[in-house]
C-alpha atoms as a printed R data frame, in Angstrom:
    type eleno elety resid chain resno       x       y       z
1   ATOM     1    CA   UNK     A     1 -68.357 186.153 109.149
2   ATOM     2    CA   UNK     A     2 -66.728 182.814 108.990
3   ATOM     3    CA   UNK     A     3 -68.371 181.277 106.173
4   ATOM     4    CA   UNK     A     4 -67.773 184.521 104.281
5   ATOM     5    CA   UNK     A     5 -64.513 184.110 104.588
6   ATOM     6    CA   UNK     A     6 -64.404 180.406 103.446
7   ATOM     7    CA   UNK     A     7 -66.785 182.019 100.559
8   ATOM     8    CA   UNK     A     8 -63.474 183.769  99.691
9   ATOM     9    CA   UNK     A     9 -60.904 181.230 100.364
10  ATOM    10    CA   UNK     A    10 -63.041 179.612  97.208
11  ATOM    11    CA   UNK     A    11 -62.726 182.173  95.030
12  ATOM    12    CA   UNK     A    12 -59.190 182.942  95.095
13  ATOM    13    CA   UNK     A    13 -58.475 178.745  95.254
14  ATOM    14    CA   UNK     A    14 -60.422 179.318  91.717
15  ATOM    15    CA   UNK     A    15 -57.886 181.693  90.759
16  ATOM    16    CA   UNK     A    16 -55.116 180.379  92.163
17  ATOM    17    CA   UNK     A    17 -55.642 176.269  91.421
18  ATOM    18    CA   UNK     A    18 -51.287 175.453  92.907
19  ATOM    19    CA   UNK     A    19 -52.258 176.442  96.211
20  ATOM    20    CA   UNK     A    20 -54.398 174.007  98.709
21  ATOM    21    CA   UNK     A    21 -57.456 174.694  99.124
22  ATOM    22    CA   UNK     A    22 -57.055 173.239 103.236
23  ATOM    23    CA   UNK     A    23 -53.973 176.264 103.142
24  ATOM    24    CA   UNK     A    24 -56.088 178.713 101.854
25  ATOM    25    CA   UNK     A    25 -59.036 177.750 104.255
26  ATOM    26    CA   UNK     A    26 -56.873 177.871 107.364
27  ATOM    27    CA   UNK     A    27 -55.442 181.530 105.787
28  ATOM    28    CA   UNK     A    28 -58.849 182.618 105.938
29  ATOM    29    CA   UNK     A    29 -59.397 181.833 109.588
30  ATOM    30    CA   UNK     A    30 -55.904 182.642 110.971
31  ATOM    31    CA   UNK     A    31 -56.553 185.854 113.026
32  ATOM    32    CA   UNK     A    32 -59.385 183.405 114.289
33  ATOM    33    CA   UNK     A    33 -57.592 180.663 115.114
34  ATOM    34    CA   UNK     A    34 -54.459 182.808 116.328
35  ATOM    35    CA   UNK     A    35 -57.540 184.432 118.787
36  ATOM    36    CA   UNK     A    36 -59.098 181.500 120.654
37  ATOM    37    CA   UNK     A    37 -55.785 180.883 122.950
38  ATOM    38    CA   UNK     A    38 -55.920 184.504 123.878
39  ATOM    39    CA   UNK     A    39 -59.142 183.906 124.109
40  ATOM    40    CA   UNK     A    40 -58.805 181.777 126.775
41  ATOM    41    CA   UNK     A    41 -55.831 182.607 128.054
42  ATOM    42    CA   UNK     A    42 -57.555 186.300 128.775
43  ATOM    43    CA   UNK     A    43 -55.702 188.541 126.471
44  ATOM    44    CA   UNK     A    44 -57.980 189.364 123.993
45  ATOM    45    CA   UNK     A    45 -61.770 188.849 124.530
46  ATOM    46    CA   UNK     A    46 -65.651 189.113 123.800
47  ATOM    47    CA   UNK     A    47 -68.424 191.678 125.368
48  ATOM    48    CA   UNK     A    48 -72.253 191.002 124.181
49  ATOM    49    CA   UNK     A    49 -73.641 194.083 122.678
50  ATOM    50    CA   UNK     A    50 -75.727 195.926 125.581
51  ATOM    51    CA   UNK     A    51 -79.192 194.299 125.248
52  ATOM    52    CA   UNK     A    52 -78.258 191.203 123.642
53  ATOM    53    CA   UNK     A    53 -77.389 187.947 124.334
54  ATOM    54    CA   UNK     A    54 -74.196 188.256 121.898
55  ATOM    55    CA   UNK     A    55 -75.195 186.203 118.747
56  ATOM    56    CA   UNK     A    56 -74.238 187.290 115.360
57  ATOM    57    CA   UNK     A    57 -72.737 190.087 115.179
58  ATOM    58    CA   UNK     A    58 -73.856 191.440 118.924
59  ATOM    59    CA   UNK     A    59 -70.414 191.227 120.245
60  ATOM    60    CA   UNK     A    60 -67.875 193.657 121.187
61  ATOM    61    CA   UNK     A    61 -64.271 192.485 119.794
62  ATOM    62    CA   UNK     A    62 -61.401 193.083 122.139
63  ATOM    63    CA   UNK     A    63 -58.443 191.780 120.157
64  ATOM    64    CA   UNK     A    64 -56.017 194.178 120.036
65  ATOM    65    CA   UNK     A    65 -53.810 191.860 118.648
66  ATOM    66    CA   UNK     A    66 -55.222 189.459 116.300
67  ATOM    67    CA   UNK     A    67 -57.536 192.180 114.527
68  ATOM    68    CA   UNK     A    68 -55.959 195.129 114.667
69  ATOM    69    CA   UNK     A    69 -54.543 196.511 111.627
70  ATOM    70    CA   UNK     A    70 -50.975 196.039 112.094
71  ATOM    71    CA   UNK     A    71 -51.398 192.716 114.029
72  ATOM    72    CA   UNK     A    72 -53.590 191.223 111.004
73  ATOM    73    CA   UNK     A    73 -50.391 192.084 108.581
74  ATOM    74    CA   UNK     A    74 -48.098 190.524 111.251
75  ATOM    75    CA   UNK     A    75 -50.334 187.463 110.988
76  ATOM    76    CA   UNK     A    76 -50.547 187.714 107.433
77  ATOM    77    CA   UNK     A    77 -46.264 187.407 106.706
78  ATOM    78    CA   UNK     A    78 -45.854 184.890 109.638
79  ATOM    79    CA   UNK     A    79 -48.423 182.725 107.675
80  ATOM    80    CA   UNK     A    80 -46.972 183.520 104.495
81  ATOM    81    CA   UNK     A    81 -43.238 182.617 105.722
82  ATOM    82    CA   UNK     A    82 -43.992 178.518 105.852
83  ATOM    83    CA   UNK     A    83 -45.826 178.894 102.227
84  ATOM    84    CA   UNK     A    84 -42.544 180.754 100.685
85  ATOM    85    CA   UNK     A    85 -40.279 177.599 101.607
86  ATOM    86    CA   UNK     A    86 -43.052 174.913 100.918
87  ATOM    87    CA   UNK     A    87 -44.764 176.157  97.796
88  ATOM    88    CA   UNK     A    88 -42.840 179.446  96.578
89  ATOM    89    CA   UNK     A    89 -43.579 182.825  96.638
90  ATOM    90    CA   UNK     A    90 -46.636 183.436  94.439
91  ATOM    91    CA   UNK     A    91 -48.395 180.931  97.088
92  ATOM    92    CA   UNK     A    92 -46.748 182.426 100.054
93  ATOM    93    CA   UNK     A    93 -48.197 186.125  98.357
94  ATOM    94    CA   UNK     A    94 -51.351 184.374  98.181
95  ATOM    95    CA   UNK     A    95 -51.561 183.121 101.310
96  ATOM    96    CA   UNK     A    96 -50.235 186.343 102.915
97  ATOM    97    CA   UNK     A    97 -53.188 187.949 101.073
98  ATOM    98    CA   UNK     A    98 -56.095 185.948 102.256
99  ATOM    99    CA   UNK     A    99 -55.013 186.627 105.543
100 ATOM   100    CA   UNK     A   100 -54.753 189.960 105.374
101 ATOM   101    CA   UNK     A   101 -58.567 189.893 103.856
102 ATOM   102    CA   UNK     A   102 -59.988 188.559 106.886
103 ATOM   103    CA   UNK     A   103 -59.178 191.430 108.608
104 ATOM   104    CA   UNK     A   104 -60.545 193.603 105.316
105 ATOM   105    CA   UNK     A   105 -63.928 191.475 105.400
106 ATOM   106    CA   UNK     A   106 -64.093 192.048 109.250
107 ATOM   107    CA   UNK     A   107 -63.467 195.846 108.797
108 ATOM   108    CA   UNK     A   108 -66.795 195.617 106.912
109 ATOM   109    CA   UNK     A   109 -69.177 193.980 109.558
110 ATOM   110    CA   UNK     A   110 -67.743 194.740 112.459
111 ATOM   111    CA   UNK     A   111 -68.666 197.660 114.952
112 ATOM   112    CA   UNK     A   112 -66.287 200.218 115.860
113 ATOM   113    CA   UNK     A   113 -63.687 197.212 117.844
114 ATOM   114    CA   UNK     A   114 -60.933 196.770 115.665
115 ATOM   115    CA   UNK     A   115 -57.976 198.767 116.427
116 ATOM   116    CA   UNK     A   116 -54.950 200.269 114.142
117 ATOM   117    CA   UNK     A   117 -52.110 198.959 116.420
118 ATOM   118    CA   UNK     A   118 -52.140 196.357 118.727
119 ATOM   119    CA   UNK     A   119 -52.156 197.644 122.426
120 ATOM   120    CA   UNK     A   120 -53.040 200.859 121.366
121 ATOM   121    CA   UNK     A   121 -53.757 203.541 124.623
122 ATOM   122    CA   UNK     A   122 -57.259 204.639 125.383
123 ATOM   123    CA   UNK     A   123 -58.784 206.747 122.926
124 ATOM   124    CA   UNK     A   124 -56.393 205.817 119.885
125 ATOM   125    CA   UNK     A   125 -58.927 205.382 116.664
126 ATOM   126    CA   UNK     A   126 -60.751 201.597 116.427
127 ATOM   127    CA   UNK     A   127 -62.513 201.192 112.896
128 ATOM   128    CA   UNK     A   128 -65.660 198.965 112.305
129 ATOM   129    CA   UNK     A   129 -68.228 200.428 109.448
130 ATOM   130    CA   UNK     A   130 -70.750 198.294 111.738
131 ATOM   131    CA   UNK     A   131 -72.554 196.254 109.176
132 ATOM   132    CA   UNK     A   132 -73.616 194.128 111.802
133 ATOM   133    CA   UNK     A   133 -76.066 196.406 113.292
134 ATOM   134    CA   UNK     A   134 -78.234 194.858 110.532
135 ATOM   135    CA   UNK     A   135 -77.663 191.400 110.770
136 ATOM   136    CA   UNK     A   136 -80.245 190.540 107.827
137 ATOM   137    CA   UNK     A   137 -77.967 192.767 105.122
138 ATOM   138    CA   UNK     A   138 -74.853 191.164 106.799
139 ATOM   139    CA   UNK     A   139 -76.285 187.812 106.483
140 ATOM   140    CA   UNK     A   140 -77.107 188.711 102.733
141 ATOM   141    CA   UNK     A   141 -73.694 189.617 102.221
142 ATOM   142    CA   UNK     A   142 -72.090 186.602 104.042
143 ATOM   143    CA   UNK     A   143 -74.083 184.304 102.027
144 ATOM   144    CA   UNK     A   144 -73.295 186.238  98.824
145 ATOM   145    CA   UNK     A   145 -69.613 185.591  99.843
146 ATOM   146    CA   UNK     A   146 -70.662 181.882  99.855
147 ATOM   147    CA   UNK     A   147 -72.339 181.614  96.561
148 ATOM   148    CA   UNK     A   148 -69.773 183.521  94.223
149 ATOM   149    CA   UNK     A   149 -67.211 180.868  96.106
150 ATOM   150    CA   UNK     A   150 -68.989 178.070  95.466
151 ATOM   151    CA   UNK     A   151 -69.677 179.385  92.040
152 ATOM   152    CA   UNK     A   152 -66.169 180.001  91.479
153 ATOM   153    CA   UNK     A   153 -64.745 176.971  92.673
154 ATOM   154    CA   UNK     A   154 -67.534 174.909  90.637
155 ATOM   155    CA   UNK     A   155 -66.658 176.699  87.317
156 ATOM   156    CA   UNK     A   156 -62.673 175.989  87.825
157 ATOM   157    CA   UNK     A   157 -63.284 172.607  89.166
158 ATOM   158    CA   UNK     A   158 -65.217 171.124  85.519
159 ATOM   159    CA   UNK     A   159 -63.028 173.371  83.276
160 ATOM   160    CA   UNK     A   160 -59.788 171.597  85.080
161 ATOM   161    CA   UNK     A   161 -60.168 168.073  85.798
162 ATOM   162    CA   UNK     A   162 -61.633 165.438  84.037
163 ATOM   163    CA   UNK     A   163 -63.593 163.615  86.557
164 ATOM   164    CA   UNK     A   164 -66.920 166.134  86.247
165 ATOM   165    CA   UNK     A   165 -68.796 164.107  88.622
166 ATOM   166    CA   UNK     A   166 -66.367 164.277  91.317
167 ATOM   167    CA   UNK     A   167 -65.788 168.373  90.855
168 ATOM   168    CA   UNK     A   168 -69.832 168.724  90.804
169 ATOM   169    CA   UNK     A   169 -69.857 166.648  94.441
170 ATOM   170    CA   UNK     A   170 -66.552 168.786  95.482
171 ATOM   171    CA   UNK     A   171 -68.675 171.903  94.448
172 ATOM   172    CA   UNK     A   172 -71.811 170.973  96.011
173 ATOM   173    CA   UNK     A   173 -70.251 169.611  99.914
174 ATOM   174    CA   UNK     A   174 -68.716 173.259  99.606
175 ATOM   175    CA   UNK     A   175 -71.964 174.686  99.072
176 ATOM   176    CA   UNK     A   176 -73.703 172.566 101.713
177 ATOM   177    CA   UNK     A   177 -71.083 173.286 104.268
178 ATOM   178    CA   UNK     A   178 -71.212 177.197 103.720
179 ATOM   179    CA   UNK     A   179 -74.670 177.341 104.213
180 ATOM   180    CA   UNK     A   180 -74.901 174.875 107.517
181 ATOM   181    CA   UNK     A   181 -71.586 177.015 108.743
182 ATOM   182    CA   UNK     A   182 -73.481 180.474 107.774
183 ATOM   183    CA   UNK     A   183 -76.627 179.000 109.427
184 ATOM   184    CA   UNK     A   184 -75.046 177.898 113.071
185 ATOM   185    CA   UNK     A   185 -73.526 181.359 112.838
186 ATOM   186    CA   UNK     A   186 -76.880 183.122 112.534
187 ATOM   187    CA   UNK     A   187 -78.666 180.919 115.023
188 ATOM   188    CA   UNK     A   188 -75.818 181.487 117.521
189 ATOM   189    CA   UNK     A   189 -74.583 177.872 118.177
């Protein structure tokens, strides 16, 4: 779901026009981006779905760390600690927040593979309300994610500045880039 979760980064930077929209962008990715060295570094991992090649949304998340439920709210105040001293705590709240919602968004889409704690034993409770199993309605949604950001951001970018021309480009390289990032997710690349 990553360009459902720029979708959102869009929104709230609508909401929220103090904090940067490149802050609120890399907020949305964090557990992401906090998972690719334990990625590599064989800590946390990815299993295709049995029967697939592993495209979108036919993996098996092992990341007992980044996406688990207590590891996302780690995440979420270590993020949040840089904002507090660099743009105040309404930001660093904000911030926190959009953190935290990656892990709320993934909870939607994602199969049964994200655990409460991190390093939970066998058997302790993963969540996952599996939406996608359908990938066409989790598509839908992902892209629905993408408009109401871009439509968000649009809105509070020609009701705040004065240069329309340059808030309707702004508005439409967002839209552009959600749809070729939602796109190379879908086709797997």
């Amino acid at each position: 779901m990553i360009a459902g979760h720029f979708g959102l980064a869009a929104v709230v930077k609508a909401r929220q026009p103090r904090v940067p929209l490149w802050a609120l962008m890399l907020a949305t990715q964090w557990l992401d981006v906090v998972f690719v060295p334990l990625y590599l570094a064989h800590v946390e991992g990815l299993v295709p779905v049995a029967g697939t090649a592993g495209g979108y949304g036919n993996a098996v998340i092992h990341a007992d760390y980044t996406h688990s439920l207590v590891g996302a709210v780690v995440l979420a105040v270590l993020f949040a600690l840089p904002a507090l001293w660099r743009w105040g705590r309404r930001s660093a709240l904000v911030l926190g927040a959009v953190v935290f919602s990656h892990w709320v968004l993934d909870l939607l889409v994602h199969r049964h593979d994200m655990p409460l704690l991190p390093g939970a034993p066998a058997g302790f409770p993963s969540v996952g309300l599996g939406l996608w199993r359908h990938p066409g309605a989790a598509a839908i949604a992902e892209l629905a994610l993408v408009l109401w950001g871009t439509y968000s951001y649009g809105r509070a970018a020609i009701a705040t500045t004065g240069a329309r021309a340059r808030a309707r480009v702004a508005t439409a390289a967002l839209l552009v880039s959600g749809l070729i990032t939602l796109g190379l997710d879908l086709l797997g690349t």
